[in-house]
C-alpha positions as CSV (number, residue, x, y, z in Angstrom):
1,X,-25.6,-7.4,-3.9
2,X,-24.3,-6.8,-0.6
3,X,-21.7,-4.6,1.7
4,X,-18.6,-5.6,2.6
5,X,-15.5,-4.2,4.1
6,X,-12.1,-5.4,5.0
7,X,-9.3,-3.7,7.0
8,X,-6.6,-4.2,9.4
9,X,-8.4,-3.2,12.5
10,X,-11.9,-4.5,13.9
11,X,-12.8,-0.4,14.9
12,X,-11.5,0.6,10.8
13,X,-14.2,-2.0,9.9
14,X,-16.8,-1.2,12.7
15,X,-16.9,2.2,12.1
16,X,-16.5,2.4,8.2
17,X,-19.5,-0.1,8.5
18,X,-21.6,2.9,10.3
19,X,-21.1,4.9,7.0
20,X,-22.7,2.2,4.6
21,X,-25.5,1.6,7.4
22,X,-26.4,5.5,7.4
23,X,-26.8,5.5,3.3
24,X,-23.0,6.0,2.4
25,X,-21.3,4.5,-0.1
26,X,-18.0,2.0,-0.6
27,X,-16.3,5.2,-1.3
28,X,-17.4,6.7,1.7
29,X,-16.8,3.9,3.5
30,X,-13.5,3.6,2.6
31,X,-12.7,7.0,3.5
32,X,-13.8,6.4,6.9
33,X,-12.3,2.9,7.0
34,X,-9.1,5.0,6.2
35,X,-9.5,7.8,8.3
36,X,-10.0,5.6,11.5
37,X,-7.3,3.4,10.6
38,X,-4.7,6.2,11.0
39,X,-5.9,7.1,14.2
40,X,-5.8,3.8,15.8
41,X,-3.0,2.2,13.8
42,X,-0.4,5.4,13.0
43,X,2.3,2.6,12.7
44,X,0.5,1.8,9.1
45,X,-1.0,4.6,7.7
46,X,-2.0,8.5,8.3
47,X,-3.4,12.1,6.9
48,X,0.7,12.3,7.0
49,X,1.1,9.4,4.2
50,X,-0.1,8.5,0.2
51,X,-2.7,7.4,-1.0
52,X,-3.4,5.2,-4.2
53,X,-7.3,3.8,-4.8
54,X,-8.7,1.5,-7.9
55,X,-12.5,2.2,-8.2
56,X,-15.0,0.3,-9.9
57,X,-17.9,1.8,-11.2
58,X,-20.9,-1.0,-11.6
59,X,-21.8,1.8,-14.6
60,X,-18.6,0.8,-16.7
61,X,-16.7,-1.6,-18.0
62,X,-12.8,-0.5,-16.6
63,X,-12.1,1.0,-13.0
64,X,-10.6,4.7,-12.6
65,X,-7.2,4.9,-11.1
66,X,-6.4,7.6,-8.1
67,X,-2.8,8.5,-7.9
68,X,-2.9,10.5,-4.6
69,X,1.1,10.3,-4.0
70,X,3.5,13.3,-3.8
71,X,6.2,14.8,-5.2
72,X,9.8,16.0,-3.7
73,X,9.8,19.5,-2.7
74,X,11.6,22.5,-4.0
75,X,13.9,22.6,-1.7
76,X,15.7,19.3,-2.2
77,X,19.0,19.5,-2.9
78,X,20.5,16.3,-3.6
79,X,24.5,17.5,-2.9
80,X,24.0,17.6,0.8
81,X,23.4,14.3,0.4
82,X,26.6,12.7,-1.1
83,X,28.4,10.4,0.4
84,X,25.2,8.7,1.4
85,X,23.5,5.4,-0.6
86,X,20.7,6.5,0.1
87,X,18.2,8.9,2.3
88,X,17.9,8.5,5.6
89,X,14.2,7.5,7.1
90,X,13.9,10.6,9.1
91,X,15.9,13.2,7.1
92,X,13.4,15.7,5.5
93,X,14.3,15.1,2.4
94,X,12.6,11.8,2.9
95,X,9.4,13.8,3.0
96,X,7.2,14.1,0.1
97,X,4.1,15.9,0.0
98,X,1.9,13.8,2.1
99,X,-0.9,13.0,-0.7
100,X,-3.9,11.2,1.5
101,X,-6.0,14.1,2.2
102,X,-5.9,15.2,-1.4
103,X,-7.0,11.9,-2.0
104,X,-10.0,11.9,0.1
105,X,-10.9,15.0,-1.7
106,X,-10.8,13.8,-4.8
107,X,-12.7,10.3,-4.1
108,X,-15.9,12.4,-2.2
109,X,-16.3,15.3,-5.1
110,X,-16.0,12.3,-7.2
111,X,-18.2,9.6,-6.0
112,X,-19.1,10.6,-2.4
113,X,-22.8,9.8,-1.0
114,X,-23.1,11.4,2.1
115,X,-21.1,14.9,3.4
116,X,-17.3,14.6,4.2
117,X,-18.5,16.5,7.1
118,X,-19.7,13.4,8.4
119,X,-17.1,11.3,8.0
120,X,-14.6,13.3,9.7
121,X,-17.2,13.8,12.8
122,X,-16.7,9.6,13.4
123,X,-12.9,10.5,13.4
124,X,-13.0,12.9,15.7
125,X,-15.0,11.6,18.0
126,X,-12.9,8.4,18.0
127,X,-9.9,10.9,18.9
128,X,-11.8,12.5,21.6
129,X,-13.1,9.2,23.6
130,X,-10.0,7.1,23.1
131,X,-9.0,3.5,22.0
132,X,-7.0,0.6,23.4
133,X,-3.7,0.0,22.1
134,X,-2.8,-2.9,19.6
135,X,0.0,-5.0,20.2
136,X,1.9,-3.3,16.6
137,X,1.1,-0.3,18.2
138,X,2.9,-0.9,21.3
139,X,5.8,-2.3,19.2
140,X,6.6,0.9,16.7
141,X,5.8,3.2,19.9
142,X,8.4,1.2,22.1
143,X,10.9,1.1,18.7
144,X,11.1,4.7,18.4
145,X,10.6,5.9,21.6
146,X,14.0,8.1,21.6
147,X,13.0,9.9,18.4
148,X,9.0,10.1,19.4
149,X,8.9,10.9,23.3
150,X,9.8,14.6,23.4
151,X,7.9,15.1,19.7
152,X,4.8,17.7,20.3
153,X,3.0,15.1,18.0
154,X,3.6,12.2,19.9
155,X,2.1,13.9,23.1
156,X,-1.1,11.0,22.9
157,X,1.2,8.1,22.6
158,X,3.6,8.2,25.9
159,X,2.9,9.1,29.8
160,X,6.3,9.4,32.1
161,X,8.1,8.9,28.6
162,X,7.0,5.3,28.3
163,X,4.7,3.8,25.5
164,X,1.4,3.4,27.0
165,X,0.8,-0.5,27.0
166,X,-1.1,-3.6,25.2
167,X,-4.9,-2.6,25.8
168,X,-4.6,0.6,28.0
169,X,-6.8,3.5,26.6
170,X,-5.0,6.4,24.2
171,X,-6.8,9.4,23.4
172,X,-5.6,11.8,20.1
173,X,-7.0,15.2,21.4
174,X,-4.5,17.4,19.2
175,X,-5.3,14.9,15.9
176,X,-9.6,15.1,16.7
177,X,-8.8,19.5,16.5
178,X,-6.4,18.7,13.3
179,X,-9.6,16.9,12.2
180,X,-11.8,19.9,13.3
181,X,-9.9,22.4,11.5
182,X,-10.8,20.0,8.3
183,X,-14.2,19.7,9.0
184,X,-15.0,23.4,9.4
185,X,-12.5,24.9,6.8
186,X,-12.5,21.8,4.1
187,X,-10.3,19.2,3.3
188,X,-8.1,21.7,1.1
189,X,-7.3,23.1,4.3
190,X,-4.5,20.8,4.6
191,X,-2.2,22.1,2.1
192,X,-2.7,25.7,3.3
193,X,-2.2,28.4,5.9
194,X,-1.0,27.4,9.3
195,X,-1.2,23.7,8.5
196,X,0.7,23.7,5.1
197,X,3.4,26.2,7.0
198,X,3.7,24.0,9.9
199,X,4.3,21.2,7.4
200,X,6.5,23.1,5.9
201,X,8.6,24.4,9.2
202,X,8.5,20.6,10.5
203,X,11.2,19.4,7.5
204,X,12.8,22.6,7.0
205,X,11.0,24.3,4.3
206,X,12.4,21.5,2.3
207,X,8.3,21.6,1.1
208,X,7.6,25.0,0.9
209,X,4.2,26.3,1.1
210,X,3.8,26.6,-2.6
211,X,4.7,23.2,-3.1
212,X,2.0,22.1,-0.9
213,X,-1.1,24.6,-2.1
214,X,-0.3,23.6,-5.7
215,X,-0.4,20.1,-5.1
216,X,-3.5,18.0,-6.6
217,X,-4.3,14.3,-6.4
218,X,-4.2,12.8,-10.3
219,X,-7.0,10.9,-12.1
220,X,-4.8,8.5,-14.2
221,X,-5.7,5.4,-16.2
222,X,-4.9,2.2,-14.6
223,X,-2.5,-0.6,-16.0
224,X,-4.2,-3.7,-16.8
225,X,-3.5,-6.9,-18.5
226,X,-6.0,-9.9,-19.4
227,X,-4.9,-13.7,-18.0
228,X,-7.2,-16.8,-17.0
229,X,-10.6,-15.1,-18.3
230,X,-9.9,-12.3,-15.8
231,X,-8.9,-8.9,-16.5
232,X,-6.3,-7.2,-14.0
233,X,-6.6,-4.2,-12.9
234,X,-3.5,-2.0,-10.7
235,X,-1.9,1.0,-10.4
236,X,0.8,3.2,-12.7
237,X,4.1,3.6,-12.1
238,X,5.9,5.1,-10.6
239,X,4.3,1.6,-7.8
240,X,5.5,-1.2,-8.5
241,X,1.9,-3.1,-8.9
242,X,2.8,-3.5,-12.2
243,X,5.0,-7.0,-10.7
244,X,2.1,-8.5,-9.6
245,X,-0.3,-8.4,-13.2
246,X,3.6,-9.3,-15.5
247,X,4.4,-12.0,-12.9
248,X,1.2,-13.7,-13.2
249,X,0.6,-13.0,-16.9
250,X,3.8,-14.8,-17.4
251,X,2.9,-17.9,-15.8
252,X,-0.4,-18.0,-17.9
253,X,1.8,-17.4,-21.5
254,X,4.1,-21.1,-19.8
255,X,1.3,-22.6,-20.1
256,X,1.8,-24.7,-17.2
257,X,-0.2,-27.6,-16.7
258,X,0.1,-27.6,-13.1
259,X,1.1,-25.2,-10.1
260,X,4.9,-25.3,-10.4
261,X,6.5,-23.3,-7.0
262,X,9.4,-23.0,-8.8
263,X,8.3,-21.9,-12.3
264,X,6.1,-18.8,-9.8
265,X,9.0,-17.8,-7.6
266,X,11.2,-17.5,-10.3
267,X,8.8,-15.8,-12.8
268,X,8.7,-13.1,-10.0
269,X,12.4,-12.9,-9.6
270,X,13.1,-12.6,-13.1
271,X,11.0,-9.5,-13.3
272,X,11.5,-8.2,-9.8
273,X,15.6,-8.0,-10.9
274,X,14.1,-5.1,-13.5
275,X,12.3,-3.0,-11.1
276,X,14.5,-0.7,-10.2
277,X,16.1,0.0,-13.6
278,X,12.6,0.7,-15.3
279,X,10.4,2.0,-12.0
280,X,10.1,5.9,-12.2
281,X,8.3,8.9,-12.2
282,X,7.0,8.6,-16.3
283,X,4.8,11.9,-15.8
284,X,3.1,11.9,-19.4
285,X,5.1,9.4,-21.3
286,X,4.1,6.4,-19.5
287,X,3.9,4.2,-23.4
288,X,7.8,4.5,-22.8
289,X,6.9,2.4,-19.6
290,X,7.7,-1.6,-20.9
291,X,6.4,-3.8,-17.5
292,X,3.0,-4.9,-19.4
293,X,4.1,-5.1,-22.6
294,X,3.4,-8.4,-24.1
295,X,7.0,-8.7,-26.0
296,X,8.2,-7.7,-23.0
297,X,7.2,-10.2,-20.8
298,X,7.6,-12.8,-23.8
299,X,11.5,-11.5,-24.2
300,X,12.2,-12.3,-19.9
301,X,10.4,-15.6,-20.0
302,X,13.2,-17.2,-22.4
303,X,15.7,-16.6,-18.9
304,X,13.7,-19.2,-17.1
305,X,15.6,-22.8,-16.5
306,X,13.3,-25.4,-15.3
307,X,16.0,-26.9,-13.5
308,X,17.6,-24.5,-11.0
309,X,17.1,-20.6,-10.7
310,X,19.4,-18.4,-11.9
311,X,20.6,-15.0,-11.8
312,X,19.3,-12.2,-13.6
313,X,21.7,-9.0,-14.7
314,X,19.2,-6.2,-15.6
315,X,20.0,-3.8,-18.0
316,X,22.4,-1.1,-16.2
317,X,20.3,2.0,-15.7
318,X,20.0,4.3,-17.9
319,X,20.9,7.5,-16.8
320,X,7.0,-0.7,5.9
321,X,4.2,0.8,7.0
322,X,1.4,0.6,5.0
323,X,-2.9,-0.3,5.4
324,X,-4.5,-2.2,2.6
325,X,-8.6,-1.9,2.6
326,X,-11.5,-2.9,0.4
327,X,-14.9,-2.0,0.1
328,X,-18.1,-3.1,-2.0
329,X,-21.4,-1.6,-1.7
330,X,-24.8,-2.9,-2.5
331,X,-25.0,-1.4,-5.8
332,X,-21.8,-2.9,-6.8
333,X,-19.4,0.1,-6.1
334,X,-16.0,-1.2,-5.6
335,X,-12.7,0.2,-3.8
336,X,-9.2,-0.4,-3.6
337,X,-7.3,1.4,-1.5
338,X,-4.0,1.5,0.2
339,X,-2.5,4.4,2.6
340,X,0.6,4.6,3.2
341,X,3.2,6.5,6.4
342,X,6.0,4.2,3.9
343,X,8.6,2.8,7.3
344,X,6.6,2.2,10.1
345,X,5.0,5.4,11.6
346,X,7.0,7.3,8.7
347,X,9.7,9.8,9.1
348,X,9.4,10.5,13.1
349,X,8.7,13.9,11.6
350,X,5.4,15.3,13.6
351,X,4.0,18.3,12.2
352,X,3.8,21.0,15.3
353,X,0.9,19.9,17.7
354,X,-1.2,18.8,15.0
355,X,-1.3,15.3,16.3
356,X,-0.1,13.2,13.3
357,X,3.8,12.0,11.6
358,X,4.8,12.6,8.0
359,X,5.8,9.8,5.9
360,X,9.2,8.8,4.6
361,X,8.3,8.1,0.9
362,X,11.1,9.9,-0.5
363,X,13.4,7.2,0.6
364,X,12.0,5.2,-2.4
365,X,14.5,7.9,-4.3
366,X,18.0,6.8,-5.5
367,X,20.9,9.4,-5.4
368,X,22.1,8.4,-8.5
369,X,22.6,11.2,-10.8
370,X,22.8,9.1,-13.7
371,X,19.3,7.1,-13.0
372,X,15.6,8.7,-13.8
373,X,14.6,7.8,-10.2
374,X,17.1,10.2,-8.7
375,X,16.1,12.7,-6.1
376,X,14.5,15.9,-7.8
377,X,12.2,18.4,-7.1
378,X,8.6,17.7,-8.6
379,X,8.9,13.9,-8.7
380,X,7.8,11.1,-7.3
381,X,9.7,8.0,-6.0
382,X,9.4,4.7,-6.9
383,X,6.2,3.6,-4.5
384,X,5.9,0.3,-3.2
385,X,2.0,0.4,-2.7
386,X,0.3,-2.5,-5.0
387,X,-3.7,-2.3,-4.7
388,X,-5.1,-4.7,-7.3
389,X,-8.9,-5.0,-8.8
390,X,-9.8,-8.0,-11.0
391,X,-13.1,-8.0,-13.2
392,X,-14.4,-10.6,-15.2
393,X,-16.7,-10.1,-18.7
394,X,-17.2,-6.6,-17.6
395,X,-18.1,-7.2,-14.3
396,X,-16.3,-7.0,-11.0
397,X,-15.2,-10.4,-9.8
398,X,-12.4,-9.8,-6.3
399,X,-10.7,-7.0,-4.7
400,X,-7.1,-8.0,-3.4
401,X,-4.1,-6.4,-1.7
402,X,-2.1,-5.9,1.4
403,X,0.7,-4.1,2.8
404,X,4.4,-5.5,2.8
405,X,6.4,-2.7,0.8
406,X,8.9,-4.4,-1.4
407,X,6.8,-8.0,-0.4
408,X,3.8,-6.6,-1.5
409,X,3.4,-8.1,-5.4
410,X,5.2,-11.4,-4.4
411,X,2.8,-11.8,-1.7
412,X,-0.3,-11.5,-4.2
413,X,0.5,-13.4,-7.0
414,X,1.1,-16.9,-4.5
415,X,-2.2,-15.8,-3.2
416,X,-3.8,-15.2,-6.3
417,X,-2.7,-17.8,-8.8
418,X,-4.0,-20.5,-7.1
419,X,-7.4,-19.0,-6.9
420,X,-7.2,-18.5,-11.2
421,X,-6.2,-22.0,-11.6
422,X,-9.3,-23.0,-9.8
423,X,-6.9,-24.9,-7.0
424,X,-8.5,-23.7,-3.7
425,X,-10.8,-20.8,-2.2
426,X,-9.3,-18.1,-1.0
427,X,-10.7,-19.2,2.4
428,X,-8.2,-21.6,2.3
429,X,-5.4,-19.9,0.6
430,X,-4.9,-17.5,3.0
431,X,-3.9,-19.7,5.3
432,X,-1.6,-21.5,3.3
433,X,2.5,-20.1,4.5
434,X,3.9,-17.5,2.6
435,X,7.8,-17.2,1.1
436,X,9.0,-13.6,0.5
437,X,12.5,-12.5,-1.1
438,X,14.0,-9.7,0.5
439,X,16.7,-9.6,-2.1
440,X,15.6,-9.4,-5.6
441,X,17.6,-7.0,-7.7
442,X,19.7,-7.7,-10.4
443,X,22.5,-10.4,-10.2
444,X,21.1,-11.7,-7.1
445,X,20.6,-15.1,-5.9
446,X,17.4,-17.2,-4.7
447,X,17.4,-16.3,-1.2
448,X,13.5,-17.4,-0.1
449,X,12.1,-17.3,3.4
450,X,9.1,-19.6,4.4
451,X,6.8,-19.1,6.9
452,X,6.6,-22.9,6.7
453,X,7.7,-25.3,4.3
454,X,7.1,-29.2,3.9
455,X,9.8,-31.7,3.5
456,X,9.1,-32.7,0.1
457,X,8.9,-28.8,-0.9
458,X,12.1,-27.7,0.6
459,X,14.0,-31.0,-1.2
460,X,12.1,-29.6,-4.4
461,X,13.9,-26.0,-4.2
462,X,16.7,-26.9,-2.8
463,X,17.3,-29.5,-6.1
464,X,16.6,-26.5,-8.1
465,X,19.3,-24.3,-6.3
466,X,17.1,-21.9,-4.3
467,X,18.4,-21.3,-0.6
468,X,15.4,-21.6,1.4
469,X,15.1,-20.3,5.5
470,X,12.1,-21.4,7.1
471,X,10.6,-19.2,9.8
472,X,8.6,-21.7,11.9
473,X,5.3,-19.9,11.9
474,X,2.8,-17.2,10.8
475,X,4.9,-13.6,10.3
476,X,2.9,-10.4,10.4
477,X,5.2,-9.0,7.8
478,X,3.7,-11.5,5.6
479,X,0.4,-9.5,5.4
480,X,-2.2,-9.0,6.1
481,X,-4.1,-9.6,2.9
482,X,-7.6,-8.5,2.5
483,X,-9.9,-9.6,-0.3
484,X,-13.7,-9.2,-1.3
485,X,-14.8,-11.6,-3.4
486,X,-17.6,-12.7,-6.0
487,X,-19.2,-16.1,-4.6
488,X,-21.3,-18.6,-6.6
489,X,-24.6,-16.7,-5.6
490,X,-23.3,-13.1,-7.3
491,X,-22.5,-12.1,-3.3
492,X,-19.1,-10.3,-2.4
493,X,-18.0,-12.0,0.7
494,X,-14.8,-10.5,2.5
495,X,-12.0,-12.7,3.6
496,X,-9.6,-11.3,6.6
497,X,-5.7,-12.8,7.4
498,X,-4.9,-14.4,10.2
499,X,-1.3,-13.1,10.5
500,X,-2.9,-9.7,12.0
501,X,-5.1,-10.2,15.1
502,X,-7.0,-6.7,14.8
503,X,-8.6,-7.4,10.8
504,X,-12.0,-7.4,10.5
505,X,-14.6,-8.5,7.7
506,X,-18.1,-6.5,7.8
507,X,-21.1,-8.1,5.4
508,X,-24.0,-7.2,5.7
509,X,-25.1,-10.6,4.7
């Protein structure tokens, strides 16, 4: 066995690397890998974001599920909302009790190696001496320069109110004391005292301070279905990982001699057009939750036409930015994670001088009365975050996932079935173009977008009725995807994208 990490940023990698080199874990790891990513990269991810993390325990048979998103606060009240479809991205009712930090807590009482302590310290020294700025960074800090340049928060980020540039040196000062106060007081700290109230100023006491101490990050089972001698592992509901296990489980039950693009993308669109009619907040009756059932999945495949797509009218219902990491250890610990500020670098909400933005996950809420995903107090929106975990006869086989929001399951499954059916190596695949459907709901058409598409392919969709756009080139939106996988030789070797300039792979191999 052997250590491997993934991320989207070479110092996520470097420095979660340090952990596993100084005796920590892949849970540590990934908690550094996390932390660090938020501080270089707050355009993805932040102690202001969710958090959802598949572990595998070599000990066991099945991974453990981590639910580390919040809920709406108290003082939602959906009427001052009407007339709107939907919430605006830096309204603070968009703002759900940021989950991450909870998460972290859980994951190093749980499993943790080495002192959180620790952890932190590589954080705040990182905040302290500085970093160079990313190219995506540049871009969501010149995007949202009006709302973020006279934000106490955004202090760091902006000199003479201009962004600072492509590879000039940023330092977080007011995030490294934010990181302090953790560090000396505990991670609990967070949802408490002048932290928890300056949350809780910062969106208009729509969270109010009882909301916030009372919050806990969930231990939950994850959803998992068996297909080509794998089993799947991903999260609950209310994500919408489910997509990625029912699309590819539905290929397998074709029975599909050979890779069929049109069979895959439509698979995906016939289930993707239920999403948002069954993807909800289930609390504890998630066995009313139908995306893995088997008769199910059986029922949806009888709308498939060989010969052109279709549409698909779901049943009426009834009633951005984002980091993907992975790390194995060299006992065979294994982590999924994903972390989440939801729309770039979230609401444009900063909390006080604390040095960090809260998300905008409650815009994954609906404001229809009538539908279960409605805007209410104590639930949680339909998520977008998709981490996967795949095992094989008990043992862990790959790790796989990426950001994307609503792309996120359609980009795994074309990177993942061609890996069950034994086509190519991931190597390979990865750098294979990617299609992603930005309109999927019911009654909708096939509307596809190709990074790049052959001649022969585009004449094959087009036959079949799809309207295909192709892009000319790589898109970062179209990952990046990282995966740790099981060689020949029982190592894990780690396997970055190209679409995103700053991933790195550590092995210690």
């Amino acid at each position: 066995m052997n250590d491997v990490i993934v991320s989207p940023h070479f110092l996520s990698t470097e420095i979660g690397s340090k952990v596993l080199k100084k005796g920590g874990n892949a849970v540590d790891a990934a908690i550094a890998t996390n932390l660090i990513q938020g501080i270089v990269a707050p355009e993805t991810c932040g102690i202001g974001g969710d958090l959802f993390a598949i572990i595998w325990d070599p000990g066991k048979n099945k991974p453990t599920f981590l639910d580390a998103s919040g809920y709406a606060g108290t003082g939602v009240d959906p009427k001052r909302l009407i007339g709107l479809n939907e919430i605006p991205l830096n309204h603070p009712y968009s703002v759900t009790v940021p989950g991450a930090v909870a998460g972290w807590n859980e994951l190093t009482k749980k499993y943790g190696s080495i002192p959180i302590e620790d952890i932190l310290e590589l954080g705040i020294e990182l905040c302290h001496s500085g970093f160079d700025v990313s190219e995506e960074l540049n871009k969501s800090l010149t995007a949202h320069g009006d709302e973020l340049g006279g934000d106490a928060s955004a202090f760091s980020f902006y000199k003479n109110n201009l962004p600072y540039g492509i590879g000039e040196k940023i330092r977080r000062p007011q995030l490294g004391k934010t990181l302090e106060l953790l560090q000396k007081k505990g991670l609990e700290y967070f949802y408490q005292d002048e932290i928890a109230k300056s949350i809780s100023e910062s969106v208009s006491n729509t969270l109010t301070l009882e909301d916030l101490s009372h919050y806990k990050a969930e231990w939950k089972e994850p959803l998992s279905l068996d297909m080509f001698g794998h089993q799947a592992w991903t999260s609950q509901p209310p994500t919408q990982g489910y997509l990625t296990l029912t699309t590819l489980k539905a290929y397998e039950m074709m029975e599909t001699e050979e890779f069929n693009l049109h069979q895959l993308i439509e698979m995906y669109r016939i289930f993707a057009s239920d999403r948002d009619s069954i993807l909800y907040d289930y609390k504890d009756k998630l066995d009313d939750f139908i995306g893995t059932d088997l008769g199910y999945i059986e029922e949806k495949i009888k709308l498939f036409n060989p010969k052109k797509s279709e549409l698909y009218n779901s049943p009426k219902p009834h009633g951005g930015g984002t980091a993907y990491m992975n790390t194995v250890d060299k006992n065979g610990l294994g982590v999924s994670l994903i972390q989440s500020n939801f729309h770039g670098i979230g609401s444009r909400i900063g909390v006080g001088n604390y040095g960090f933005f809260l998300h905008n996950r409650g815009c994954g809420f609906n404001l229809d009365s009538q539908h279960p995903n409605f805007l209410k107090a104590g639930n949680k929106p339909l998520h977008t975050l998709s981490p996967t975990l795949w095992s094989k006869n008990d043992n862990l086989e790959f790790i796989i996932g990426t950001r994307g929001g609503r792309y996120q399951p359609q980009l795994l499954v074309q990177v993942i079935l061609p890996y069950l059916l034994k086509l190519e190596s991931f190597e390979n695949i990865v750098k294979k173009p990617r299609w992603v459907i930005d309109y999927f709901g019911s009654n909708t058409s096939s509307k596809i977008k190709f990074e790049d598409i052959s001649a022969n392919e585009l004449k094959f969709l087009e036959t079949k009725d799809h309207e295909v756009t192709n892009e000319n080139g790589y898109k970062n939106a179209y990952g990046p995807i990282s995966i740790i996988y099981k060689d020949k030789k029982d190592h894990f070797q780690g396997v970055a994208d190209i679409r995103v300039g700053t991933e790195k792979v550590f092995s210690s191999l």
